[in-house]
N, C-alpha and C positions, 0 to 999 in steps of 0.2 A: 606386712603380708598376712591375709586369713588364713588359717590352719583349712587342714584336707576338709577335718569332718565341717565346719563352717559352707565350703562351697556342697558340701554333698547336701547338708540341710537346704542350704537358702536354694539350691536348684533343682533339690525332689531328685534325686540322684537315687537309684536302686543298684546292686550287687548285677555285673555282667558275666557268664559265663567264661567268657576268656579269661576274666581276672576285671579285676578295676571294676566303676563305677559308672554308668551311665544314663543320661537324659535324652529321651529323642526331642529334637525341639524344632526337627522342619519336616514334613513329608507332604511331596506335590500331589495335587488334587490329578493331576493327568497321569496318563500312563502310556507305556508303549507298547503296541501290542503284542504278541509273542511272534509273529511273523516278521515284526522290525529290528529284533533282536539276534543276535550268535546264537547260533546253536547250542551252546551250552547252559541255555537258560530254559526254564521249564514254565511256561505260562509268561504272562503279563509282569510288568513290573513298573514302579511308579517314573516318575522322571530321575527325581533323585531325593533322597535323605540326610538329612543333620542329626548329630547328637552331641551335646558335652561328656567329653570322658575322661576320665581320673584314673590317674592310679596314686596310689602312696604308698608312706614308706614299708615296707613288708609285702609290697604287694608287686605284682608284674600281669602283665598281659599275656598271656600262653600264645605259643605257633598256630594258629588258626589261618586260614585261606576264603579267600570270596570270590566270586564271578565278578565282580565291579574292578574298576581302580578304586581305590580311599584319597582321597586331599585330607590332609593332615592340617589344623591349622592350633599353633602354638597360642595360648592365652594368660597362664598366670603362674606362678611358684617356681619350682627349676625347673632345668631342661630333661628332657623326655629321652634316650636313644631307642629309635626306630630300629628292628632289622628284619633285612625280607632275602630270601634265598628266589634268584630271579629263576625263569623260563633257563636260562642256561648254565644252574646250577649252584652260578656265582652268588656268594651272601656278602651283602650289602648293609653298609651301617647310615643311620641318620640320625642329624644330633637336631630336633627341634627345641629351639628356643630365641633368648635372644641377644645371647652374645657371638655377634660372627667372628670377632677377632678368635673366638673359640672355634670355627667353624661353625654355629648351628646355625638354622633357616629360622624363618617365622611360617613357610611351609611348605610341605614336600609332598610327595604323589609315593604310595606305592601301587604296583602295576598289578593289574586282576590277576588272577591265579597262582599268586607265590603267597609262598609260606611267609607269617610272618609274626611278628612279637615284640614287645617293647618292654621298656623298664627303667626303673630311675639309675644314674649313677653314684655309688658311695655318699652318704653324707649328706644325701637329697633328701626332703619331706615329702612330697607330694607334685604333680606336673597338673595343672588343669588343659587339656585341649579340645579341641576340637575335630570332628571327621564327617565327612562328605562324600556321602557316597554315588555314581551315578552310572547306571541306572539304580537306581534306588535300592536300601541294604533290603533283603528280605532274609527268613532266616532257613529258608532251605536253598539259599548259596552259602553256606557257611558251612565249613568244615573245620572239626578238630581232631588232629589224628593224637592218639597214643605216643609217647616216648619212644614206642620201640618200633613204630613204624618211620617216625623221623631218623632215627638211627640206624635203621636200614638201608633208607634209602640216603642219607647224607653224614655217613659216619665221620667225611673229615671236620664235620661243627659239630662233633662231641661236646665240646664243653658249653655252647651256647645252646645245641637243645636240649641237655638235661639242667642248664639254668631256665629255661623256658618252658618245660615242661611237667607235668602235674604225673 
């Protein structure tokens, strides 16, 4: 197996805001226009976007939220846990990788507008994956709220959002 920093060189991998590491390596030439869209979208957006993303050890993806769904897709090192607090409040775990007698997937969807965050478990190096966004990621659907706004609004995951949170 290649070490974290190995994949971050060989794929031009830069430092992501939420945490971890990322490449965009697909974004459609089309678009759709803001009239084809939900209303909670602001202007145009492409069809859909690709990136490889990384996290490792020391590191985590913070609660951030988007306007899309994401597809998740599992690629290399250990497995990844996914968590996204849905539309009904409910926080939800996914274990992407590729042992299913462990339960993990090879890929998962979380749903457009929930909070959400990832991170390796105990003992882990690094997760290489993959995400998919559709309609395509732009960066002003993207949201990251503060610790103390997540703990306002969902203080019974106390202890997953201040593992998640900067």
């Amino acid at each position: 197996m290649q070490s974290a920093d190995y994949w971050i060189e060989k794929l031009g991998m830069e430092a992501h805001p939420e945490g971890g590491f990322f490449k965009e390596t697909y974004k459609s030439s089309e678009s759709f226009g803001h009239e084809s869209l939900p209303e909670r979208f602001i202007g145009a957006r492409v069809f859909s976007t690709g990136i490889y993303f990384l996290i490792k050890k020391g590191h985590f993806s913070a609660f951030h939220k988007i306007k899309s769904d994401e597809m998740w897709h599992f690629y290399e090192g250990n497995s990844l846990e996914i968590c996204f607090i849905n539309a009904e409040a409910k926080l939800n775990f996914i274990k992407l990788g590729r042992d299913f007698e462990k339960g993990e997937v090879l890929q998962a969807v979380v749903p457009a507008n929930c909070w959400f965050g990832s991170y390796l478990p105990e003992g882990s190096d690094y997760a290489l994956v993959g995400c998919t966004v559709s309609p395509g990621f732009d960066f002003q659907d993207f949201e990251m709220p503060a610790r103390d706004e997540l703990l306002k609004l969902y203080p019974e995951f106390n202890d997953i959002i201040l593992k998640l949170t900067h």
